[in-house]
N, C-alpha and C positions, 0 to 999 in steps of 0.2 A: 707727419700725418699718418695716421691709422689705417688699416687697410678697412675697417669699416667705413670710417670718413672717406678714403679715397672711392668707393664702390659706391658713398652717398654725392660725392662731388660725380660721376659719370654721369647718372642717375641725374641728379639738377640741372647738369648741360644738356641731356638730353629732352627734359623736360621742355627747359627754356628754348632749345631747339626748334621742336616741334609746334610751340603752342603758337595761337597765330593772334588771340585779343589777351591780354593781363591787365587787372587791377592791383596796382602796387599800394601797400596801404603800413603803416608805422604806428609805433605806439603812441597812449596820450602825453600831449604836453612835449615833442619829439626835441631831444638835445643833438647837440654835433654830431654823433655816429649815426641816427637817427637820420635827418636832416640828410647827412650823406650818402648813408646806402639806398637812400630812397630818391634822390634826385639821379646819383651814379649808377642805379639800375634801369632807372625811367633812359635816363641818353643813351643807353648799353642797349637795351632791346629796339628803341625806335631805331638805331643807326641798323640794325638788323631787317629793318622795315617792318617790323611787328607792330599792331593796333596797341598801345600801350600808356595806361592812363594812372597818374599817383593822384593821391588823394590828401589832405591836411585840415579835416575838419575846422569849421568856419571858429568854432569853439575854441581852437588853438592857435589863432588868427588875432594881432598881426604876429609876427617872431618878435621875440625879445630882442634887443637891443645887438646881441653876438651875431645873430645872423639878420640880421635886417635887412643884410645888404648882397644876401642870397637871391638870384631869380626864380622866382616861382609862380610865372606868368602860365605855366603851362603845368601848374596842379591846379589841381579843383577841389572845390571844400562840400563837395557833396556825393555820396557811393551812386555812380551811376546808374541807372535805371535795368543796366542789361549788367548789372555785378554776378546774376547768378549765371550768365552765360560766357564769363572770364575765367581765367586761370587768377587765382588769388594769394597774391605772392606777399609774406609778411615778411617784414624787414626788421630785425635789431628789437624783435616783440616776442619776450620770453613766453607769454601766456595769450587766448585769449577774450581774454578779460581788459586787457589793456590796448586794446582797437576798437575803432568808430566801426567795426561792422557785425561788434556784438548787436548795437541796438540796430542795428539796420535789419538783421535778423538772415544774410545774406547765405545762401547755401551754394556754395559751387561745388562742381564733381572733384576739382583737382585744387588742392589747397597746399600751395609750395612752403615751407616753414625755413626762412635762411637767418642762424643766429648766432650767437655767440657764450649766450649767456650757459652759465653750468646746470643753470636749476629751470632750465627752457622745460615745458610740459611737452614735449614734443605731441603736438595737435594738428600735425597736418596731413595729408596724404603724403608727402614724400618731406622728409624732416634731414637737414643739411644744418646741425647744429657744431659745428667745430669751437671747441670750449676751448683748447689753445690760442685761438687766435685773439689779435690785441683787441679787436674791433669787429664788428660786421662788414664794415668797408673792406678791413683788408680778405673779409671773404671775397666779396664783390670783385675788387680789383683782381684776385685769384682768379675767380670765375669769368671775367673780362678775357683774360689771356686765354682763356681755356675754350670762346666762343672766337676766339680769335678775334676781335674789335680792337682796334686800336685806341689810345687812350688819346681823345682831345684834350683842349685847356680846359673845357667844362664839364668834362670828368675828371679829369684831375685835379681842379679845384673841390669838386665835391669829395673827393676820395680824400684828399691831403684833410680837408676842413674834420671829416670823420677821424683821422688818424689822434690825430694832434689833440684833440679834446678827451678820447676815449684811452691816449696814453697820459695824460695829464701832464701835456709838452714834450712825451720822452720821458717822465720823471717816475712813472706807475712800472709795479712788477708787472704787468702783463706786456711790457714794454719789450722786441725780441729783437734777434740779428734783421731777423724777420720783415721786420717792422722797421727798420732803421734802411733796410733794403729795398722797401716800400718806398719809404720816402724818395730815398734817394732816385728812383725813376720818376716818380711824378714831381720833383724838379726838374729832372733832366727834360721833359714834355716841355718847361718855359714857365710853368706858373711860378709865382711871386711868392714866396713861403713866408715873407717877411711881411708882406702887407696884409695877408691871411690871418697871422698871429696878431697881428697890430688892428684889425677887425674885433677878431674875438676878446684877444684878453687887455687892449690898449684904448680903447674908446668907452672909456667910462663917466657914466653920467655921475653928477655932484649928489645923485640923492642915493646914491650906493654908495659912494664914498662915506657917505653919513651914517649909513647903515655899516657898513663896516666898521666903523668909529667906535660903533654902538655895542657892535656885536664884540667886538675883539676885550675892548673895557668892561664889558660882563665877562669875560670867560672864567670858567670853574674848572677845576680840575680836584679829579678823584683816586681811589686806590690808591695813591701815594704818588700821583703823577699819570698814573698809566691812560688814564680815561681823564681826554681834557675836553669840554661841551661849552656849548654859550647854548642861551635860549631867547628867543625874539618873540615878543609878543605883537596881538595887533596892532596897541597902542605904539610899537614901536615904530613899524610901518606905515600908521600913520601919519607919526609925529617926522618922520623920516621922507616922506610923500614916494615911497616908492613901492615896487610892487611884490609879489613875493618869487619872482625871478630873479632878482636881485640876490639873495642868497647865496647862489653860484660863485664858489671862491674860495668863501670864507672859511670853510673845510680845511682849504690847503695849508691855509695860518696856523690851525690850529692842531693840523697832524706834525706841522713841522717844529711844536717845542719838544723843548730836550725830554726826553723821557716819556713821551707818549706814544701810547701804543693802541689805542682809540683815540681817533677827535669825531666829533657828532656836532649837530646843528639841531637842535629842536625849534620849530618852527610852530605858534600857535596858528591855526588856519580854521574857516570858518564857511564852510560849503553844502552842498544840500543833505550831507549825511551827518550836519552838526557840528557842531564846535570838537575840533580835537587838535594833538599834535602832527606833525608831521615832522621825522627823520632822520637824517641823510649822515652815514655814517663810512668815515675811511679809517686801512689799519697802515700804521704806519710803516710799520716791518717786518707783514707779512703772516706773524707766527699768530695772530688771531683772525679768524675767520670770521669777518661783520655779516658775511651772509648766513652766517648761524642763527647768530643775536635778530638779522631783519625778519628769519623765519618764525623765531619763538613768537615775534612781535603781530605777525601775519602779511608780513612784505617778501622780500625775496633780493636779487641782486650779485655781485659777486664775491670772492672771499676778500676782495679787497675795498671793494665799495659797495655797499650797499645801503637800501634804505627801506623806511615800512610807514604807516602811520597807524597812531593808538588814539584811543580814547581815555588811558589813564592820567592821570592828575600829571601833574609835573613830577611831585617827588618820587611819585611810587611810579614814572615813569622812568628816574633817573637812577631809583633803585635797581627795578628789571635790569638794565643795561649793566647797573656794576656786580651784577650775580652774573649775568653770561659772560660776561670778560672773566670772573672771577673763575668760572668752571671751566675757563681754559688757556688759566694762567697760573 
C-alpha cells in the first residue's frame, strides 16, 4: 500500500472515529462485494456504538436468489429524513451516479468515498479508494482491524460473502496472498465457507438453468477465437420465465474456452431510458483491458471485468467491441 493510500487509510479511521450518526449507502442493483461492505460496515460502526443506518432502496428489493438468504432486517429501503445531517459513507460505488441519493438530492458536509474501483471519480470529501485491493470488503475488513473491532460471525460472513464473489471464487487476477490471507481469518472466526459458496453459486433455480442452456448454445465467437459473446434477448427471458439477474455466470463459461481473450454477455433490456443493450464483459488473461472497451461504450468497471450499456443495434454493437479488443491486440 502506498504512502498516499496509507495517509488516506489514517484519514478514514479517523473519520469513522469521530463521526457519531452515518448513512451507509451502495450502488444500484448491489452484487456480493456491495451487499458485503455495506452490511460489514453497518455491524463495524454500531459494535462502536455509533448511530448507523445502511440503506438498499425498495427498487433493489427483494435480493436475487445469491443472497436471499443475507439479513437485512436492519436496512431500510428509504434515505432517511435527517441524511443531510449524517456522515455519508459510499461503499463499493465507483461514481455518483450510481446511488439512490443522487435522486434524494442529499447534501451532507462530510461524504466518506471507500472503493476499489480504478476509474472511482473520486467525489467525496475524503476518498479511500485503494485500486489493489480484491474487493471493497477487503478494505473494510482492513479497516475493521485498524478501528480495532473484532470480527464476529456476522461480519465475517458479510466479509467472506464480499471476498468470494468479487474474486470470482479465488479464480480473478485481482485475487492476492492478500486475499487468500483474508480468507483465511474469517474462517478461522467459525464461519462456514462451504455453505456460503453453496448459497451463492449452488442453489440454482431450474429457470436459469434454462437460460444457461440458452445462452451457452448461442455463443459466437470472433477475431479468430479471441472475443467469445452470446446475446439474450427479451424473448429469451421470457420464454426462459426468469429474470435478468439470472445472467450472473454465464461470463465465466464463456471466458473459460480455449483461446479467449474477451467473453461478453449482451443482454437486450428494456427500462425507462428504452430499449437497449446491456454488457457485461470479462478478460480472460489479463492482457486486455475490458474497462477500456466499457469506457468507449460509456460504462466503466475494472481491467478485468467490466461493463457498460449501449443503445447500438446488435451488430454494430458487436462491431465496436471487436475494434477495441482489436486496438489492443
Amino acid at each position: 500500500m502506498n504512502s498516499t493510500a496509507t495517509q488516506s487509510r489514517e484519514q478514514m479511521l479517523d473519520a469513522l472515529q469521530k463521526g457519531h450518526s452515518f448513512l451507509l449507502v451502495t450502488h444500484e442493483h448491489p452484487d456480493g462485494d456491495a451487499l458485503g461492505s455495506l452490511l460489514s460496515m453497518l455491524l463495524i460502526l454500531r459494535s462502536l456504538g455509533k448511530d448507523a443506518v445502511a440503506c438498499i432502496p425498495a427498487g433493489d428489493l427483494p435480493l436475487s436468489y445469491e443472497y436471499d438468504w443475507l439479513d437485512i432486517s436492519a436496512v431500510v429501503n428509504e434515505i432517511p429524513d435527517d441524511a443531510d445531517e449524517r456522515v455519508i459513507v459510499f461503499l463499493d460505488c465507483g461514481n455518483t451516479e450510481r446511488s439512490p441519493l443522487v435522486d434524494e438530492g442529499a447534501a451532507p458536509e462530510q461524504l466518506l468515498n471507500i472503493d476499489h474501483h480504478h476509474d472511482n471519480t473520486r467525489f467525496g470529501s475524503l476518498d479511500y479508494v485503494v485500486e489493489d485491493a480484491s474487493s471493497t470488503v477487503e478494505i473494510v475488513w482492513d479497516l475493521a482491524h485498524g478501528l480495532e473491532v473484532p470480527l464476529t460471525m456476522e461480519i465475517a460472513e458479510a466479509l467472506y460473502l464480499g471476498l468470494i464473489t468479487d474474486t470470482g471464487r479465488f479464480m480473478y487476477p485481482n485475487t492476492t496472498a492478500r486475499s487468500h490471507a483474508m480468507a483465511a481469518e474469517l474462517l478461522a472466526v467459525g464461519i462456514d465457507g462451504n455453505l456460503i459458496f453453496r448459497r451463492v453459486y449452488e442453489n440454482l433455480p431450474e429457470a436459469k438453468l434454462h437460460l444457461f442452456a440458452r445462452a451457452l448454445s448461442g455463443a459466437e465467437r470472433y477475431l479468430d477465437g479471441r472475443l467469445t459473446l452470446t446475446v439474450l434477448s427479451n424473448a429469451d427471458f421470457e420464454q426462459c420465465a426468469a429474470p435478468s439477474t439470472y445472467t450472473e455466470g454465464i461470463v465465466d463459461f464463456l471466458r473459460a474456452v480455449d483461446g479467449t481473450r474477451v467473453a461478453a454477455v449482451i443482454r437486450e433490456t428494456s427500462d425507462q431510458q428504452g430499449e437497449s443493450y446491456r454488457i457485461s464483459m470479462r478478460s480472460s488473461d489479463g492482457g486486455i483491458d475490458v474497462s477500456k472497451i466499457a469506457h468507449a461504450g460509456g460504462g466503466g468497471g475494472h481491467p478485468a471485468a467490466a461493463g457498460f450499456r449501449s443503445e447500438l443495434g446488435r451488430d454494430d454493437l458487436i462491431a465496436l467491441l471487436c475494434t477495441q479488443i482489436s486496438e489492443q491486440s
